[in-house]
Structures are given as structure tokens and as C-alpha cells.
C-alpha positions in Angstrom: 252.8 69.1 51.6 255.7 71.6 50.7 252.4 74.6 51.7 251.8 73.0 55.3 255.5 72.9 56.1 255.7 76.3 54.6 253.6 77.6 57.6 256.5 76.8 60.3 258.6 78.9 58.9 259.8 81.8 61.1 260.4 84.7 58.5 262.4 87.1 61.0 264.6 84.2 61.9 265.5 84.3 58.4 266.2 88.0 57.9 268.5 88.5 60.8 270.2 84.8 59.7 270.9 86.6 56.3 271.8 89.6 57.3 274.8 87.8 59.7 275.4 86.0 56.8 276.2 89.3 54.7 278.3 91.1 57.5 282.0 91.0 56.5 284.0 88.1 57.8 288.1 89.8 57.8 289.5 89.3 61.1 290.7 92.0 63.5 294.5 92.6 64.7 293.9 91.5 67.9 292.0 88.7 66.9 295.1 87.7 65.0 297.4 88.4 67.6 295.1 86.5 70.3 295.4 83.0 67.8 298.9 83.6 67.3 299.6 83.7 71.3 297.5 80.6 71.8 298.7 78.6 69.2 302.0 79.3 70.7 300.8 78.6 74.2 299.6 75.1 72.4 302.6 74.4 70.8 305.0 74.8 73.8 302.5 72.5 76.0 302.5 70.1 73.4 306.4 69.9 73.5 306.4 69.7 77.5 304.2 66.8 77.5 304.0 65.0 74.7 301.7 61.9 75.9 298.9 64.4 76.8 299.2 66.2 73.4 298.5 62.2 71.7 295.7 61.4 74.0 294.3 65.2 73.1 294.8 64.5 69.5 292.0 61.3 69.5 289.3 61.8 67.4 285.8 62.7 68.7 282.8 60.6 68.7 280.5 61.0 65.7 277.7 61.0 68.6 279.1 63.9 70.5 279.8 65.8 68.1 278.7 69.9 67.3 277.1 70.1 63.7 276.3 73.3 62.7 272.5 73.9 62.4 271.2 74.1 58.5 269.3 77.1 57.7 265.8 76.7 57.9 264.6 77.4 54.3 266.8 74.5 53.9 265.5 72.4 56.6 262.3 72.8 55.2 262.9 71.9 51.8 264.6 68.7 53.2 262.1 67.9 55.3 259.9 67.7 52.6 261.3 66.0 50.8 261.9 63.2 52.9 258.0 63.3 53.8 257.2 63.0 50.1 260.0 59.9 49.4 258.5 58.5 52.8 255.0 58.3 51.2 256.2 57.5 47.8 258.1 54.4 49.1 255.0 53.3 51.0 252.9 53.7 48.3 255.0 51.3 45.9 255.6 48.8 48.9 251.6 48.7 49.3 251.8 48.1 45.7 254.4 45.5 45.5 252.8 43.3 48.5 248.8 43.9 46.8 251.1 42.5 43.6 252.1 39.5 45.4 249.1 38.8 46.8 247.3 38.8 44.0 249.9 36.5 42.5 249.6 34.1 44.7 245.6 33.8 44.7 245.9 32.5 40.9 246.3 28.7 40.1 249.6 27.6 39.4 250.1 26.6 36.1 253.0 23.9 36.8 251.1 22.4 39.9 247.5 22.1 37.8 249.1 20.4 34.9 250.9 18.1 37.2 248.0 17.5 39.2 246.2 16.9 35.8 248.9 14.6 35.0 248.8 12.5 38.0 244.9 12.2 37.5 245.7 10.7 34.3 248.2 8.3 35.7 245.5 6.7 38.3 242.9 6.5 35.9 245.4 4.4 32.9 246.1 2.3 36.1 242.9 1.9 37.1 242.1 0.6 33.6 244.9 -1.4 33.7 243.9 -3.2 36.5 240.6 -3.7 34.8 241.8 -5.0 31.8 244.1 -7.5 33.9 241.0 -8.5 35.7 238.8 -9.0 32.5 241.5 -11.1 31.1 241.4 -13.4 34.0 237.6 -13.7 34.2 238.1 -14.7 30.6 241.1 -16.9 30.9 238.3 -19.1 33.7 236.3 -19.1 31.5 238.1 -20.3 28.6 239.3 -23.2 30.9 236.0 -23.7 32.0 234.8 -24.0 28.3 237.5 -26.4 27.4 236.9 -28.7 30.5 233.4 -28.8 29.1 233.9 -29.7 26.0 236.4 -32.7 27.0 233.1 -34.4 28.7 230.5 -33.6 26.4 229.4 -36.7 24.8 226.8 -37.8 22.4 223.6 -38.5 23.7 223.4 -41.3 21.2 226.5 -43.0 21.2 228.4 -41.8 24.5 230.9 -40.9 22.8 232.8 -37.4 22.8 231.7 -34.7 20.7 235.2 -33.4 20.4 237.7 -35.2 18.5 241.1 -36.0 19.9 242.3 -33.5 17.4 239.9 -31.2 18.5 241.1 -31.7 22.1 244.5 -30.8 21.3 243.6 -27.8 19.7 241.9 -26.5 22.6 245.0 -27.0 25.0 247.0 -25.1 22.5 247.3 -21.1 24.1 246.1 -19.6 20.7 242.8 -21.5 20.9 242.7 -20.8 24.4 242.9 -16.8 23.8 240.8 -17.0 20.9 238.0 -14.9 21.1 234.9 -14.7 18.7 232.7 -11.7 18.0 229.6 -13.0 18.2 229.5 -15.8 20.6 231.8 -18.3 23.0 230.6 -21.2 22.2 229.3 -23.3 18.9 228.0 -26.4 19.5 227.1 -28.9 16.4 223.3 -30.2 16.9 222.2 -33.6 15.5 220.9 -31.9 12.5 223.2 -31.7 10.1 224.4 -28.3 9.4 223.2 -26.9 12.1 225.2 -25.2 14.5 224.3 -23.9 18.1 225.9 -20.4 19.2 226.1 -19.8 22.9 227.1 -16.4 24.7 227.9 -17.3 28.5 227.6 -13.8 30.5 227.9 -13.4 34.5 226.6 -10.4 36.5 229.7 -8.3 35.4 229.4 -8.2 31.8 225.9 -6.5 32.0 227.0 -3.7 32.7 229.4 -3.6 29.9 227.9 -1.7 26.6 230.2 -4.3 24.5 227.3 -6.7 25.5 224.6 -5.2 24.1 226.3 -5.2 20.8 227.4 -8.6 21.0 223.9 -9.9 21.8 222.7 -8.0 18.5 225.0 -9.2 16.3 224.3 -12.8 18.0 220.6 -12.4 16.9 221.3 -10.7 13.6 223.5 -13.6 12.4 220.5 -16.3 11.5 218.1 -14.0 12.6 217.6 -15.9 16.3 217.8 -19.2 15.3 219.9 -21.8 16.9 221.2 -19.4 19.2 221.0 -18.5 23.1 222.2 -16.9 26.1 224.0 -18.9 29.4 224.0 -16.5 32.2 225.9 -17.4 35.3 223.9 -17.5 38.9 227.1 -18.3 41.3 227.9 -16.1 44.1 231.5 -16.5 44.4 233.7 -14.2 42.9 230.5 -11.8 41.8 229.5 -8.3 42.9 225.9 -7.6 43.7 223.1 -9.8 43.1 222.8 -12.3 40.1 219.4 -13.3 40.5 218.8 -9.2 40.1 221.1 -9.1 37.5 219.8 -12.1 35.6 216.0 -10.8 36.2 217.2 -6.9 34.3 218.7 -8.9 31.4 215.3 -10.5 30.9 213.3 -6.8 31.1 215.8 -5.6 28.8 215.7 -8.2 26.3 211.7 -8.4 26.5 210.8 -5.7 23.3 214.5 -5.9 21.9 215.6 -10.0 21.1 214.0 -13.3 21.2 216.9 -15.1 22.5 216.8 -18.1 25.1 218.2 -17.0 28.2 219.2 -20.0 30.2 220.4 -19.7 34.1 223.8 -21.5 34.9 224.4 -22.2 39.0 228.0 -23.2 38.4 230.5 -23.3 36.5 231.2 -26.8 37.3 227.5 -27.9 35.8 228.0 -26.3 32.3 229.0 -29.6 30.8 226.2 -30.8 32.3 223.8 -28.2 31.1 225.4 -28.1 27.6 224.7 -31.9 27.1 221.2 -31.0 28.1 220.9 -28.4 25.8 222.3 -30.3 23.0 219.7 -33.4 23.7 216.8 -31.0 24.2 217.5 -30.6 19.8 217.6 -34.2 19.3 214.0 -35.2 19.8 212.1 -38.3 19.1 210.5 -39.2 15.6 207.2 -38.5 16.0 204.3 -37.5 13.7 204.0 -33.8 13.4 201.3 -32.1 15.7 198.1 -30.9 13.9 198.3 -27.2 13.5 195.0 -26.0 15.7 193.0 -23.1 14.5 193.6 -20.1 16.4 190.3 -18.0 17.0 191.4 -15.2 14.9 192.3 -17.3 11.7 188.3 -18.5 12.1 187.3 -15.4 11.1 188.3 -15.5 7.1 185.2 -18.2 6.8 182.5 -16.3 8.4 181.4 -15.8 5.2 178.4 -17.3 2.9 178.8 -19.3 -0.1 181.9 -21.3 1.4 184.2 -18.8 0.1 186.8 -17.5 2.6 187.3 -13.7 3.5 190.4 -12.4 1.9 193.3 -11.8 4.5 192.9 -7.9 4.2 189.0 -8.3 5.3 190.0 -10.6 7.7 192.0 -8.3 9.7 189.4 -5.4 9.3 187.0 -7.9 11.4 189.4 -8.1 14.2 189.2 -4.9 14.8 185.8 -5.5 15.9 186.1 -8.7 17.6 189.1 -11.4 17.9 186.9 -14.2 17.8 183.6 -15.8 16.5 182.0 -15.5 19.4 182.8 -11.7 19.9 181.4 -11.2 16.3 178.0 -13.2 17.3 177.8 -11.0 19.7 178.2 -7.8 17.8 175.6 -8.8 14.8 173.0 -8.7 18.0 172.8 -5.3 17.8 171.5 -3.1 15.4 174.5 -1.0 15.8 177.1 -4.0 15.3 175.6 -5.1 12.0 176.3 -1.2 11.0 179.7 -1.4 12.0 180.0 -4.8 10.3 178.9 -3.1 6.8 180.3 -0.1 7.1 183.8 -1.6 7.5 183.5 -4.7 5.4 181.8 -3.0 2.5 178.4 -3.9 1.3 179.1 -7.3 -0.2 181.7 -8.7 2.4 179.5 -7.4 5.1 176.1 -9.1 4.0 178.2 -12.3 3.3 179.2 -12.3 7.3 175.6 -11.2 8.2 173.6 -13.9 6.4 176.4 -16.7 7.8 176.3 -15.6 11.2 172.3 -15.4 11.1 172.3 -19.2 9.8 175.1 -20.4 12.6 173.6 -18.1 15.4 172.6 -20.7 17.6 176.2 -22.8 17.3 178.1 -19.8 17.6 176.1 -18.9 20.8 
């Protein structure tokens, strides 16, 4: 920068300027008498007419004022260096405004962990709000529970299952917010000793894994005996569909627990359906049913000599048929009998051959 400036510089201008500069400055005697005389000329107008000499005296404008012209080696040099602090400031203002940019591109610390903060606050209400709502469903449903207990009676003597004790206990709140791991309700059956545990569900608490667990532990505890499920059908109050709802439970219980799953339509007919259930354990004396052979428990006497297959033989002639008939049919063929030997071993198998060639034409 200093080189292009460098380039306007008039060099002769600068030699006469210094040589004026070195001439001798000392005044002349008639320079001296020619300041003298008009200094005394100024004075004596000044004492004539002193108003004019005040209004004279004011200062000049800053404006219209005569500066004397710097010299132009120095009017370079300051030039340039006001060019170079020009471009030097601009270059740290760029600098400062790119810094504040980029400052204000990045997240703010303060406002994310607040915004974090109120996203925890809706969420603890949310679950609030749940857990308020869970504790009323449960609440019904304790009432619910209680009112049918108060009308279930004996199937045998009318009478109410529930003492009067029993009743009072019920209205007390601790009973009422009791709340049992495993199931809701245990009813006594005629059989003494024996106990039935109920788990009432509705559409909602499918979709809760806490259900799951409670079901297994239901099961676990006498191994699916004397125990069942009373899901809730009614509309009202319910989101979704609790037919669809009552149909998944079923799926999902298909491969994983044997437990009675019993529709409810109402909440009003549980007393009903509990008396129902309890009668449906009290059955008539009657003479035992005869056990019935099943098809596959015929095959351990196929065999000669009226001595039974063992039950390890047995199941290896499943495999090849489930029933006498299918095993007729297999010692047709040359093949079959093969099969028969090969997998029965040589005694077994000519045991089941020589009895199904005797009883060919009743198994046929």
C-alpha cells in the first residue's frame, strides 16, 4: 500500500519545498518598520472606535478557516496510514459480526435444558393423570366386586356366601384398596378346601405388560387349577373394540396358559355370572364316566400272546400310524411290515405281525 501511494509523489515539489524551507527566515528593516507602522495604524483605530475593534476581535469559524497545507511526504505517510487502520478495522468488524453469527447458530444451552425440563414436566403429568385414572378404574371395580359379593348366595341353601363379618370388612377403605398379586377375586367352592381365583380384566389392561405377569403367576400358583380369567365386553367407558380385544387375549393365551377365559357383558351381571360359576363346581352325585379307549392307547395290545407292548414300543408304532386301522393298513404292504420290524425290533415286530394277521379281517 505504502509502494502505490509512493507513486504520487511529486519529487520536484519536494526539492523546491525544502529548499524554501532552508532559506533564512531574519526579517528585513523595512519589514520591521512596515509592522511597526501598521500595528500603530491598528492600535489608534482600535482606540477611535472601540465597538468595531470587539466585533473584529470574534473568533473565526473552524470551517472557514486557512490551515496550512502539510508537506507531502507527510501527507503520504498519513494517508497510509489511515488506508491501512481503515482495512484493519474492517477486517476485525468482518470478524466480530462472522463471531456472532456463528454464535448464534449453536443451541442454547439454558433454553435446551429448559425445554428438556418442561418435556419432563408433561410427561410426570401425563403419568399422573394415568395413575389417577387407573386408580378409578380400580376403585369401580372394587365397588363392583363388593356389590357382588353382598348377593352371592349358596346355590344350596340361598343363603349368602359372605358373612356379616365378612360384609363389614369389605365396606371398610383398607379392604376396599386391597390389592392381591395374583388375582381379584377368591371364591370358596363346595369342595372343601378348595378355593377359586379370579382375575377380572377389561380391554385396557391388555395392553399393560403388568398383565402378563399377573396371568403367569395366576397359573403358576396350583399349576392352572381352580383358576380363571373374567374379561369385560361392555362398551361404555372402553377404548377400541372388546370383542377384538377379548379375541387377541385368547390367540395369545393359546401356546402360553390353559386358563378359562370367561366373557363378562356388564358389570352389573358379575354377581350373576359368579353364582354361575360357583354352581357349575357343585355338580350332581353321579357314577363316574367310563374312561373310553382312545385309538392310540389300543395300540400297546397289538401284540400276540395277550401281553401288552411296553409304553416306549407303543409310541415307536405311532409314528407309523395313530390307530389300529392305520397299522392294518400298513402290514398290507410288503414295505409296511419292513418298517414295522425294523422299528419294533425283531421280536416286538413279529408279535404285531402274527396279531394283526389273525384280527385282519376285524380290523378291516
Amino acid at each position: 500500500m505504502r509502494l502505490n501511494v509512493a507513486l504520487l509523489r511529486n519529487i520536484d515539489a519536494e526539492i523546491r519545498a525544502k529548499e524554501k524551507a532552508e532559506a533564512p527566515t531574519v526579517k528585513t528593516k523595512e519589514q520591521i518598520e512596515k509592522e511597526e507602522a501598521s500595528k500603530a495604524r491598528q492600535a489608534k483605530l482600535e482606540a477611535e472606535n472601540p465597538e468595531a475593534a470587539k466585533r473584529k476581535a470574534k473568533p473565526t469559524s473552524v470551517w472557514r478557516r486557512k490551515f496550512r497545507p502539510l508537506p507531502e511526504g507527510k501527507a503520504v505517510d498519513l494517508f497510509a496510514d489511515v488506508i491501512g487502520d481503515a482495512f484493519i478495522l474492517g477486517v476485525a468488524s468482518a470478524i466480530i459480526v462472522y463471531e456472532y453469527w456463528k454464535a448464534s447458530q449453536k443451541p442454547d444451552q439454558n433454553a435446551e435444558r429448559i425445554k428438556q425440563l418442561d418435556e419432563k414436566l408433561e410427561e410426570l403429568t401425563r403419568r399422573e393423570e394415568e395413575l389417577a385414572r387407573l386408580e378409578e378404574q380400580r376403585t369401580e371395580r372394587y365397588l363392583a366386586l363388593e356389590a357382588a359379593l353382598r348377593e352371592l348366595r349358596d346355590p344350596k341353601t340361598k343363603k349368602p356366601v359372605a358373612s356379616p363379618a365378612s360384609q363389614r370388612l369389605v365396606a371398610t377403605k383398607q379392604a376396599t384398596e386391597s390389592r392381591l398379586n395374583t388375582h381379584d377375586i377368591a371364591l370358596p367352592l363346595p369342595q372343601q378346601g378348595r378355593v377359586l381365583r379370579l382375575v377380572l380384566l377389561s380391554p385396557r389392561d391388555g395392553r399393560h405388560s403388568g398383565t402378563e405377569q399377573r396371568l403367569d403367576r395366576l397359573y403358576h400358583l396350583n399349576g392352572g387349577r381352580d383358576a380363571a380369567i373374567i374379561f369385560l365386553l361392555d362398551r361404555h367407558g372402553q377404548e377400541g373394540d372388546p370383542v377384538a380385544a377379548f379375541t387377541k387375549l385368547q390367540i395369545e393365551m393359546l401356546n402360553k396358559l390353559e386358563l378359562p377365559l370367561i366373557p363378562l357383558s356388564s358389570v352389573a351381571a358379575l354377581s350373576s355370572s359368579l353364582s354361575t360359576l360357583r354352581a357349575s363346581f357343585s355338580p350332581p352325585h353321579a357314577p363316574p364316566p367310563r374312561a373310553q379307549a382312545s385309538p392310540f392307547s389300543l395300540l400297546q395290545y397289538l401284540a400276540r400272546n395277550g401281553i401288552p407292548l411296553s409304553e416306549h414300543s407303543a409310541n415307536l408304532l405311532s409314528e407309523l400310524g395313530r390307530s389300529p386301522r392305520e397299522i392294518a393298513a400298513l402290514v398290507e404292504t410288503e414295505e409296511g411290515r419292513a418298517r414295522i420290524v425294523e422299528l419294533l425290533g425283531p421280536r416286538d415286530g413279529a408279535r404285531v405281525l402274527a396279531f394283526m394277521a389273525e384280527e385282519h379281517l376285524i380290523l378291516t
